[in-house]
LOGU-806438 format. One record per residue (C-alpha): residue in three letters; residue number from 1; x, y, z. Coordinates in nm, 3 decimals. Layout:
REC_r_k_x_y_z
REC_Ala_NUM_X_Y_Z
...
END
This chain:
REC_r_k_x_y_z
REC_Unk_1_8.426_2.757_3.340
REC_Unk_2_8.253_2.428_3.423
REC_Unk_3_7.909_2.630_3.542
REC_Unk_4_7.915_2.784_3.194
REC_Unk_5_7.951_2.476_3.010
REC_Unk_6_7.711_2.313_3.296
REC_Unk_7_7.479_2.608_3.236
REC_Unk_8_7.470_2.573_2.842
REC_Unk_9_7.453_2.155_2.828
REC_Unk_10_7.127_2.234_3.060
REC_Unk_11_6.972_2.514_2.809
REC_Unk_12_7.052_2.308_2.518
REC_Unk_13_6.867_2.024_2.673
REC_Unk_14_6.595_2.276_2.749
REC_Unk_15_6.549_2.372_2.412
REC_Unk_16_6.585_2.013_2.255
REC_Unk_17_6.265_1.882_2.487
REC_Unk_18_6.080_2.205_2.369
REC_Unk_19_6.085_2.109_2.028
REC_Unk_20_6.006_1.743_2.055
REC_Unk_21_5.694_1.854_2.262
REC_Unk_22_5.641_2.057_1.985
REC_Unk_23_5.655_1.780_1.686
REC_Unk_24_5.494_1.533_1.917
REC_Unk_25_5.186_1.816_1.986
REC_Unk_26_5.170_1.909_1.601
REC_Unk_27_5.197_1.506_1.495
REC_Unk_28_4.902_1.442_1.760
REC_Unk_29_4.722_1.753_1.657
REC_Unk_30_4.742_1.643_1.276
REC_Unk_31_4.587_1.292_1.366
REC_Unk_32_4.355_1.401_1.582
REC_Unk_33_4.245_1.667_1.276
REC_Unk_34_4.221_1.393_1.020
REC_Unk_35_4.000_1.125_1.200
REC_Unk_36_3.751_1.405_1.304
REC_Unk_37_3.758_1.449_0.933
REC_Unk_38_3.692_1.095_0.861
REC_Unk_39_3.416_1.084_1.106
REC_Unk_40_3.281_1.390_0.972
REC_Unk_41_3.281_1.289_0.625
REC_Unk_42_2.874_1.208_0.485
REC_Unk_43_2.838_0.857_0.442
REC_Unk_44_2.807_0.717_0.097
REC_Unk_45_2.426_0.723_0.008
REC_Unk_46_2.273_0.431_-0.226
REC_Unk_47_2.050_0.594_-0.511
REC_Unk_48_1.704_0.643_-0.455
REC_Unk_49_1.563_0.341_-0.600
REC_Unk_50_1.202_0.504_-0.649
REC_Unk_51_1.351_0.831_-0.820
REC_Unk_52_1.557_0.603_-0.995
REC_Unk_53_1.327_0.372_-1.170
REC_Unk_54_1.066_0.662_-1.203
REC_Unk_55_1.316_0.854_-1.429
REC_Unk_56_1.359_0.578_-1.636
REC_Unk_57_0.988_0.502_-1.697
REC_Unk_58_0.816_0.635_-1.976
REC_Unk_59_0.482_0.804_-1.970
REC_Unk_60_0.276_0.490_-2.071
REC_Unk_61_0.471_0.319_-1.809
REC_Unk_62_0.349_0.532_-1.583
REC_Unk_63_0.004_0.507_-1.645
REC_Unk_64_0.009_0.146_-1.628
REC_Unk_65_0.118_0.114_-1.265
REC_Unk_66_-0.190_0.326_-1.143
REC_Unk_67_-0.383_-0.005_-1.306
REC_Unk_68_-0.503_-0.260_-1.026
REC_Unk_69_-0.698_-0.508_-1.307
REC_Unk_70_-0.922_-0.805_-1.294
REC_Unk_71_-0.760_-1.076_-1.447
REC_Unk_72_-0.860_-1.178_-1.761
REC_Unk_73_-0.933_-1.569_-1.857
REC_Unk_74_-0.713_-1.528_-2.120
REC_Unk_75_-0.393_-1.356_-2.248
REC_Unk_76_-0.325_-1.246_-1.890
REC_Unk_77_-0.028_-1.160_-2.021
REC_Unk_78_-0.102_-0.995_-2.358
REC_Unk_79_-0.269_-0.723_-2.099
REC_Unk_80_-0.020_-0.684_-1.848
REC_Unk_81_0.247_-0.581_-2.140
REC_Unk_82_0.015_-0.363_-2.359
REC_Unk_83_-0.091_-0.182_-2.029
REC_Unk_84_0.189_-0.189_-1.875
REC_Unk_85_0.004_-0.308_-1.537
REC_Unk_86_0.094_-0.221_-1.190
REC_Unk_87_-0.152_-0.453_-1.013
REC_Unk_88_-0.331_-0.756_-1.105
REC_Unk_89_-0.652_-0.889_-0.902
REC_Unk_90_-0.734_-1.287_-0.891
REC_Unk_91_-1.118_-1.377_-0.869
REC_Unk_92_-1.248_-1.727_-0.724
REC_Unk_93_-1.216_-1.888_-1.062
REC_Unk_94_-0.841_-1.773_-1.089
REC_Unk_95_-0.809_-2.031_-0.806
REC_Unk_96_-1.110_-2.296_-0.900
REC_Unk_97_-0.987_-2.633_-0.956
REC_Unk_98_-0.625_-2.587_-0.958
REC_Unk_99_-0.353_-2.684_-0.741
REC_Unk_100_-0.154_-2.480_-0.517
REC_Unk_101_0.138_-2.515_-0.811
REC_Unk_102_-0.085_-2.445_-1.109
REC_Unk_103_-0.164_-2.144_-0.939
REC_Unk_104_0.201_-2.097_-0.820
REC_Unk_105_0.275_-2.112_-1.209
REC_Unk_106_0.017_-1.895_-1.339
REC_Unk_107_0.156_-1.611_-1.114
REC_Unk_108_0.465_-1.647_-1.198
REC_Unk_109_0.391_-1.643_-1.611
REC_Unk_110_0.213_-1.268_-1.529
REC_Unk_111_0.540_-1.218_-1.330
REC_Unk_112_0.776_-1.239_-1.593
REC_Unk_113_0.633_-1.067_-1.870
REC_Unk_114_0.623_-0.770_-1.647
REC_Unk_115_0.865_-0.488_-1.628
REC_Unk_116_0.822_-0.423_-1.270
REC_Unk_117_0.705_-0.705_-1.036
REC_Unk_118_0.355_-0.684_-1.030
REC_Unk_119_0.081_-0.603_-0.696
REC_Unk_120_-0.072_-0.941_-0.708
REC_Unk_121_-0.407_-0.902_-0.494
REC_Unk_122_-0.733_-1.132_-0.396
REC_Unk_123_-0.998_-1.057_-0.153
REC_Unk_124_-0.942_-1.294_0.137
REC_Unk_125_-1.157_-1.163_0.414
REC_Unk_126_-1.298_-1.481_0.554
REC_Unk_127_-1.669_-1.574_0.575
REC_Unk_128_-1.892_-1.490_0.269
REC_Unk_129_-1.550_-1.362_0.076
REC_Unk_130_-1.287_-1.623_0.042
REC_Unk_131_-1.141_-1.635_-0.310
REC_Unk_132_-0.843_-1.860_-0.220
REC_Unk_133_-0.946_-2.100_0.087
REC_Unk_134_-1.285_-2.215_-0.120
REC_Unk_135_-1.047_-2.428_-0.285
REC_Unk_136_-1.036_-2.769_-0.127
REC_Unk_137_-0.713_-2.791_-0.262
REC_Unk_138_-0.570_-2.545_-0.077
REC_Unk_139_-0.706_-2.560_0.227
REC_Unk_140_-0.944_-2.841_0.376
REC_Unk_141_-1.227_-2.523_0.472
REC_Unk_142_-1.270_-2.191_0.384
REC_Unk_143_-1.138_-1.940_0.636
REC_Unk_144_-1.394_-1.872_0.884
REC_Unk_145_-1.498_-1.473_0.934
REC_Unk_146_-1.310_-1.271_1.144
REC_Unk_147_-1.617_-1.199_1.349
REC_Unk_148_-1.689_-1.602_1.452
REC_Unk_149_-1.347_-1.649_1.483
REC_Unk_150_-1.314_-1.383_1.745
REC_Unk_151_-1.632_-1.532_1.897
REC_Unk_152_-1.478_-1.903_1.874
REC_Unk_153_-1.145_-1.830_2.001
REC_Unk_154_-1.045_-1.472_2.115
REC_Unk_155_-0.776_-1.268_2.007
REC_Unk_156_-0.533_-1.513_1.953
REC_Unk_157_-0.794_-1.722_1.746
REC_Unk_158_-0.780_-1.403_1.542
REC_Unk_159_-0.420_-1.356_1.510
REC_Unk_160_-0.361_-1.751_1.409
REC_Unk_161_-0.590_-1.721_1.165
REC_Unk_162_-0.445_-1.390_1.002
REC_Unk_163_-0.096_-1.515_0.991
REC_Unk_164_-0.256_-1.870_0.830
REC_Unk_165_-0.398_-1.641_0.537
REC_Unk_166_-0.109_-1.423_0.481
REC_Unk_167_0.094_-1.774_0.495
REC_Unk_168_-0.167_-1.927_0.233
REC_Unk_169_-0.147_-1.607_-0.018
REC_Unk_170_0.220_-1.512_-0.015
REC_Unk_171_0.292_-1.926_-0.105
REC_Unk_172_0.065_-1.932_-0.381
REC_Unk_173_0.291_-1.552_-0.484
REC_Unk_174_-0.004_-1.341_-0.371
REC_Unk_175_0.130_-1.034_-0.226
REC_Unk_176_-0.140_-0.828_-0.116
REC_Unk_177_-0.472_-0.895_0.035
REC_Unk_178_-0.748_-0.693_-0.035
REC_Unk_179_-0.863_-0.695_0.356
REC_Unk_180_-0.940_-0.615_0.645
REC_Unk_181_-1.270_-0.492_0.629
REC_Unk_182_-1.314_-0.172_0.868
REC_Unk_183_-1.670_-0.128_0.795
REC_Unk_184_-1.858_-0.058_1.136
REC_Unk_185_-2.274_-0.205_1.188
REC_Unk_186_-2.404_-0.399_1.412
REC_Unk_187_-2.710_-0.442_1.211
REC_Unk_188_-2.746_-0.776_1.068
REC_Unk_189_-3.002_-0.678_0.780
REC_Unk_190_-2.674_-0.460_0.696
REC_Unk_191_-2.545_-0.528_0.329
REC_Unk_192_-2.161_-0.518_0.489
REC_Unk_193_-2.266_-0.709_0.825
REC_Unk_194_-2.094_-1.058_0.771
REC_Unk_195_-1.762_-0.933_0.639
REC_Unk_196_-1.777_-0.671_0.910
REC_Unk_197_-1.612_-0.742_1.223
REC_Unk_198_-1.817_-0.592_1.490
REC_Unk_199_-2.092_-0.314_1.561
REC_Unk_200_-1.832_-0.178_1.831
REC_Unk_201_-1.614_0.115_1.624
REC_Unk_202_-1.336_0.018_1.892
REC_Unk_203_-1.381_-0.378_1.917
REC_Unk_204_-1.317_-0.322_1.526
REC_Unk_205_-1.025_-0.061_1.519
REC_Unk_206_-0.879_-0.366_1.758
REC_Unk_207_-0.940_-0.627_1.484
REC_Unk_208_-0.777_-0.396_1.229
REC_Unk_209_-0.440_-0.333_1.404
REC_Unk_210_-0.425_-0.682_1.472
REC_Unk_211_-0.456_-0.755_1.124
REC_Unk_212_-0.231_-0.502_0.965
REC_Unk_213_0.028_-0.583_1.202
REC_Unk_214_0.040_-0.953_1.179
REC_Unk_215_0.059_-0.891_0.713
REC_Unk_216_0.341_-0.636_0.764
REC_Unk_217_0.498_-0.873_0.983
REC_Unk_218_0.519_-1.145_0.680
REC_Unk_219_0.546_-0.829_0.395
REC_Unk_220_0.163_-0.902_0.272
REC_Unk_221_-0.027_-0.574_0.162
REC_Unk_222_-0.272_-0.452_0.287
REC_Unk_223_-0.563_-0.287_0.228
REC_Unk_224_-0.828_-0.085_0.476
REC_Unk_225_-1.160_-0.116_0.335
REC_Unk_226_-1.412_0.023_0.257
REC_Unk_227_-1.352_0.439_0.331
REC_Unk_228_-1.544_0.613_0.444
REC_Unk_229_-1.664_0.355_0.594
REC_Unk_230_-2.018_0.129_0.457
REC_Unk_231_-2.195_0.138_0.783
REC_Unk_232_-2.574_0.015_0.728
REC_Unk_233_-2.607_0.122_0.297
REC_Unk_234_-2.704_-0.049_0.041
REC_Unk_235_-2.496_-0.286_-0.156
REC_Unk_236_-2.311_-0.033_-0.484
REC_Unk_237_-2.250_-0.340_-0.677
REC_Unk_238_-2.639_-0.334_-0.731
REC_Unk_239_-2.732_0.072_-0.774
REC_Unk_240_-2.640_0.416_-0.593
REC_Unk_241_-2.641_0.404_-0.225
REC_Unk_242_-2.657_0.706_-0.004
REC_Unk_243_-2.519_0.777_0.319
REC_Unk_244_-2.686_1.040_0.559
REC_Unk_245_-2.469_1.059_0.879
REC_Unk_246_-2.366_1.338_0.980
REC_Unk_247_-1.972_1.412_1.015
REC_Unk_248_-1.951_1.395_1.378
REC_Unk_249_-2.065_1.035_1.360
REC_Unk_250_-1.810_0.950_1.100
REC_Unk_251_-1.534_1.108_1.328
REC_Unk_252_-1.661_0.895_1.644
REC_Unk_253_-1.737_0.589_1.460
REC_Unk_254_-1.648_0.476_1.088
REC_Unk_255_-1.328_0.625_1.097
REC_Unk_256_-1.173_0.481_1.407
REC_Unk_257_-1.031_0.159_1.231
REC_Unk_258_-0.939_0.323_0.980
REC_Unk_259_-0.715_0.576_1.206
REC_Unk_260_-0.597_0.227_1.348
REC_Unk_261_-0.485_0.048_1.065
REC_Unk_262_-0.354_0.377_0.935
REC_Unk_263_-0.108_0.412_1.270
REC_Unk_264_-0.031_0.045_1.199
REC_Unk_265_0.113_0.087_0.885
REC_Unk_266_-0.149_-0.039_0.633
REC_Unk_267_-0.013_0.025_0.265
REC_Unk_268_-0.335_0.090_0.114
REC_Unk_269_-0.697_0.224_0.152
REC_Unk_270_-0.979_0.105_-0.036
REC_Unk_271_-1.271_0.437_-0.085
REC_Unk_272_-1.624_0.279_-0.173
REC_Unk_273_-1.909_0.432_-0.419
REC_Unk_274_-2.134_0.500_-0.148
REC_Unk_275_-2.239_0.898_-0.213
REC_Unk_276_-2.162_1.090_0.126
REC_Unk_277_-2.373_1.365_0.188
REC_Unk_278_-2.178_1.576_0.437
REC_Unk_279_-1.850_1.548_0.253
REC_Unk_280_-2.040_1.544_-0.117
REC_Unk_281_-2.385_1.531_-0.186
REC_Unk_282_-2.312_1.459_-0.584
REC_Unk_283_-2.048_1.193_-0.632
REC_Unk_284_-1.956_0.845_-0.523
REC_Unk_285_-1.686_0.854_-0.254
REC_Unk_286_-1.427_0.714_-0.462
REC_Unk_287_-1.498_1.017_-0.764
REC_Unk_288_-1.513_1.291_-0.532
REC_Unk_289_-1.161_1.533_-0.452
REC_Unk_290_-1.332_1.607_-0.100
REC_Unk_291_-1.366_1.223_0.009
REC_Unk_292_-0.961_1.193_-0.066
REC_Unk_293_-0.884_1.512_0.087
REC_Unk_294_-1.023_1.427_0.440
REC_Unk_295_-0.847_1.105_0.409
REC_Unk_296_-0.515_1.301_0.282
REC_Unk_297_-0.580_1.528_0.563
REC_Unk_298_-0.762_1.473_0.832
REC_Unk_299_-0.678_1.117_0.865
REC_Unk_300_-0.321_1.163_0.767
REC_Unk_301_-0.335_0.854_0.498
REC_Unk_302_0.010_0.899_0.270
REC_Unk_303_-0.015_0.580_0.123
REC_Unk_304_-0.203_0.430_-0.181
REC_Unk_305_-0.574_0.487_-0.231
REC_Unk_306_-0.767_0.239_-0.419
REC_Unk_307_-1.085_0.266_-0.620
REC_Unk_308_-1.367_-0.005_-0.513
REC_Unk_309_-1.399_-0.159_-0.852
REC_Unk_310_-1.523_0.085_-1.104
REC_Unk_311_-1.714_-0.163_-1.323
REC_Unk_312_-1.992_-0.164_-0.988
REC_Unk_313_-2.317_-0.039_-1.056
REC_Unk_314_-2.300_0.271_-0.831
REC_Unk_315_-2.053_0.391_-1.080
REC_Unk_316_-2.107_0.275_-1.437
REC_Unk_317_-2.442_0.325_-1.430
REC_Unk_318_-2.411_0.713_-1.455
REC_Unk_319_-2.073_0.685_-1.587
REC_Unk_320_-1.899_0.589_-1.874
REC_Unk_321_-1.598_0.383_-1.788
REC_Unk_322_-1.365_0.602_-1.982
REC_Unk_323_-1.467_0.928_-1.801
REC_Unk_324_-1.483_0.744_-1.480
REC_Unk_325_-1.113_0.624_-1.521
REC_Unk_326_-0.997_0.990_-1.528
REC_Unk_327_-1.228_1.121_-1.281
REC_Unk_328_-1.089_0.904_-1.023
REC_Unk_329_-0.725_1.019_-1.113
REC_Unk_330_-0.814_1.361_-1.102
REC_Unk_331_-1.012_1.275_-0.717
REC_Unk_332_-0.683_1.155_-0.570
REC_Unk_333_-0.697_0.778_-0.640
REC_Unk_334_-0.369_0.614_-0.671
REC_Unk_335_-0.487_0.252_-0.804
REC_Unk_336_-0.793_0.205_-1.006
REC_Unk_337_-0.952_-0.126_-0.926
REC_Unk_338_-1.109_-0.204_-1.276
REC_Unk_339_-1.266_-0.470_-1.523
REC_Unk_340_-1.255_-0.265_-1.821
REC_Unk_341_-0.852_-0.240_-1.815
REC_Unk_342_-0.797_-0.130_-2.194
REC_Unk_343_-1.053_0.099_-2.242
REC_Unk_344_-0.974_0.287_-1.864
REC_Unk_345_-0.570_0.269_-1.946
REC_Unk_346_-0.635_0.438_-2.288
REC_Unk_347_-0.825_0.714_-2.142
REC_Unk_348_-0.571_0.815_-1.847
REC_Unk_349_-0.299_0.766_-2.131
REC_Unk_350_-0.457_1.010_-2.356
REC_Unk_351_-0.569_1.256_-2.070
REC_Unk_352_-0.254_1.295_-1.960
REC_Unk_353_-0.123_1.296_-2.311
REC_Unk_354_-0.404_1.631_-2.393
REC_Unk_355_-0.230_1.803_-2.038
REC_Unk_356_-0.602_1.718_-1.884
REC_Unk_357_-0.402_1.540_-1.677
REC_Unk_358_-0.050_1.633_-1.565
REC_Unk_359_0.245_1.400_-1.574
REC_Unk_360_0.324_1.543_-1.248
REC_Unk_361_0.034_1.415_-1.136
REC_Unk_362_0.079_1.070_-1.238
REC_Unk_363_0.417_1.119_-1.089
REC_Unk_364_0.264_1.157_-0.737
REC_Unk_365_0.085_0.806_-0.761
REC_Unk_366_0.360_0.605_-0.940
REC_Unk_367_0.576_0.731_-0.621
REC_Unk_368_0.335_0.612_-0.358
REC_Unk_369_0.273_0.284_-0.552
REC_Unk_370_0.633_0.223_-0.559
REC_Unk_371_0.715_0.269_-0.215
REC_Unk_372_0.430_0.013_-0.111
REC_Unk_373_0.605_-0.220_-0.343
REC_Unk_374_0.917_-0.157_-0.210
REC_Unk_375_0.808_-0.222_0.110
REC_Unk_376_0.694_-0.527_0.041
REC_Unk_377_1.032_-0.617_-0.129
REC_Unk_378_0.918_-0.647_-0.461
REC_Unk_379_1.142_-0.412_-0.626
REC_Unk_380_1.465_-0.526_-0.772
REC_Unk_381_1.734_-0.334_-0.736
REC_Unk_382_1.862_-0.070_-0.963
REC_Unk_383_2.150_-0.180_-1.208
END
C-alpha cells in the first residue's frame, strides 16, 4: 500500500513539473514573439520635407524658384515677392561701400519677404572676380587667384584660402558661391586664363575637389563652372564663340574637374554659351537638350544646372529674352541666371500655363533646387 501511494505522490509530481515547463515555455515563447515584433516593427518615418512643401506650392511658386536673378538697385524686394524668386545674385556694387552689417541687413530684408529662404549667390573666384573681398571693409585685400595662391603657398595655401571665403560669404548670409572655375588652358592670351586654375586638366580636377570639399564642409554652395568647359574661346559676354574640339578631347581634358567636383558633391553646375560643335553645331551650350544630356548622362550630374547669365551677348543677341527663358527650361536647366527677371518669369509662367511647358516638368527642377537648399540647411521645417 505505501508503493502505491509512493508510486502516485511521484506521478503527480511528474505531471505538476510538466505543466510548469509548459507555462514557463509558452510565457517565454510569448515574450520572445512580441519583442521580435517590436524590433520588426518599421520605424516611424518624418514626412518628406521636399514632397511636402512642393505639394503645397502653387504653380507661380514654382516657377519662381527656377529664378537665380541679378539683384536689382531697388525694390529688391518688390521682385522677390511678385516672382516668387528662388535665387538672388549680388554684383560688386551690392557690396560697394557698405559694411559687413549693412550688407548683413540687406540680406536679411530679401530674406524675410520670401516664402522660402532664398539661394543667395556672388561670384567669389579670386583674382580678376572678387565681388565681396574688393571691399576694404571686408577684407584688408581682395582674395588672391586660386592659381597664385597655389603658386605662393601649395595646397594648403589653397585650402586656407577657400575656407577664408566660404567664412567671409556665409557671415555676410551668402550661401552659395558661384565658383570654382573648372575651365582648363594654359594659354595666357585665353579669355578664361586668370580665373582658370591651371593648363593641367588634373592639377585642376585637384583644385576643384579641394574646393568643393572644403564649401560642403561649412554648407556653402557650390557651383562648377563653366560646362562644358571654356578652354581657349572667346569671351560670350561680348558675341558668339565657337568651340571646335573634338569629343575625345573634351572626355580627356575639360571634363575631368568637372567629374571631380561632381564625385565631391558640388550642388550645382554652371553650362556656358559657348556653341559646341560636336555635341551641337546650332545652339549655345546652355540652350541646347544635347549639352544637358551628356552632363545628365555621361557625367552622371543629378544636381542643379545653371544658365551662365542669359542677358550675355552670345545669347541675347540672336535671342529674345522671353524665348530664351523657355528654351533653357525646355534644354534641362534648373536655374536661370538672368537680368531680365520679370519679363523671363512671365514667359516660363505662361508657357507652362499654354501646356508648352509641363508642370511636371517644372516639378523636376523645383525638386532638385530644393534638395540643394536643403542641404545647405536652408529649409525650415514643415509645420
Amino acid at each position: 500500500m505505501k508503493t502505491a501511494k509512493r508510486a502516485l505522490s511521484l506521478l503527480l509530481t511528474g505531471v505538476l513539473l510538466c505543466l510548469l515547463c509548459a507555462c514557463g515555455s509558452n510565457a517565454s515563447s510569448t515574450a520572445e514573439t512580441a519583442q521580435s515584433a517590436a524590433t520588426e516593427a518599421p520605424p516611424t518615418t518624418a514626412p518628406d520635407v521636399i514632397e511636402t512643401t512642393l505639394r503645397q506650392m502653387s504653380v507661380e511658386e514654382k516657377v519662381g524658384q527656377l529664378f537665380y536673378a541679378r539683384c536689382p538697385e531697388e525694390n529688391a524686394e518688390s521682385l522677390i515677392r511678385d516672382c516668387h524668386l528662388g535665387a538672388l545674385l549680388l554684383f560688386g556694387r551690392d557690396f560697394e561701400g557698405k559694411t559687413a552689417e549693412e550688407i548683413r541687413t540687406d540680406i536679411a530684408s530679401y530674406q524675410s519677404v520670401s516664402k522660402l529662404p532664398l539661394l543667395i549667390g556672388v561670384d567669389e573666384e579670386g583674382g580678376t572676380v572678387v565681388r565681396v573681398s574688393d571691399n576694404p571693409n571686408l577684407r584688408d585685400a581682395p582674395f588672391d587667384s586660386p592659381r597664385n595662391t597655389y603658386q605662393g603657398g601649395g595646397w594648403d595655401a589653397v585650402d586656407a584660402c577657400e575656407a577664408e571665403k566660404a567664412d567671409l560669404l556665409l557671415s555676410l548670409g551668402v550661401n552659395v558661391n558661384n565658383a570654382p572655375v573648372c575651365d582648363v588652358t594654359g594659354n595666357p592670351d585665353s579669355f578664361i586664363y586668370d580665373r582658370s586654375f591651371s593648363g593641367d586638366a588634373q592639377e585642376a580636377a585637384e583644385y576643384v575637389r579641394r574646393a568643393v570639399t572644403v564649401c560642403n564642409g561649412k554648407k556653402l554652395g557650390t557651383v562648377l563652372k563653366h560646362f562644358p568647359g571654356y578652354g581657349d574661346n572667346s569671351d560670350t559676354h561680348e558675341a558668339d564663340s565657337y568651340d571646335s574640339k573634338s569629343m575625345e578631347d573634351f572626355r580627356a581634358v575639360d571634363f575631368v574637374p568637372f567629374q571631380a567636383g561632381i564625385a565631391a558633391g558640388a550642388g550645382a553646375v554652371m553650362v556656358s554659351h559657348n556653341i559646341v560643335a560636336c555635341m551641337d553645331g546650332s545652339n549655345p551650350a546652355s540652350l541646347s537638350p544635347e549639352v544637358h544630356r551628356v552632363l545628365r548622362e555621361e557625367l552622371g550630374f543629378a544636381g542643379v544646372i545653371v544658365t551662365d547669365d542669359l542677358v550675355m551677348a552670345a545669347v541675347s543677341e540672336d535671342t529674345d529674352a522671353a524665348v530664351a527663358a523657355v528654351s533653357a527650361v525646355k534644354s534641362g536647366n534648373d536655374l536661370l541666371c538672368c537680368s531680365k527677371p520679370e519679363t523671363q518669369y512671365s514667359a516660363v509662367l505662361a508657357a507652362v500655363k499654354s501646356g508648352d511647358i509641363s508642370e511636371a516638368r517644372i516639378d523636376e527642377s523645383v525638386r532638385r533646387i530644393l534638395k540643394w537648399k536643403q542641404s545647405l540647411g536652408l529649409l525650415p521645417p514643415i509645420q
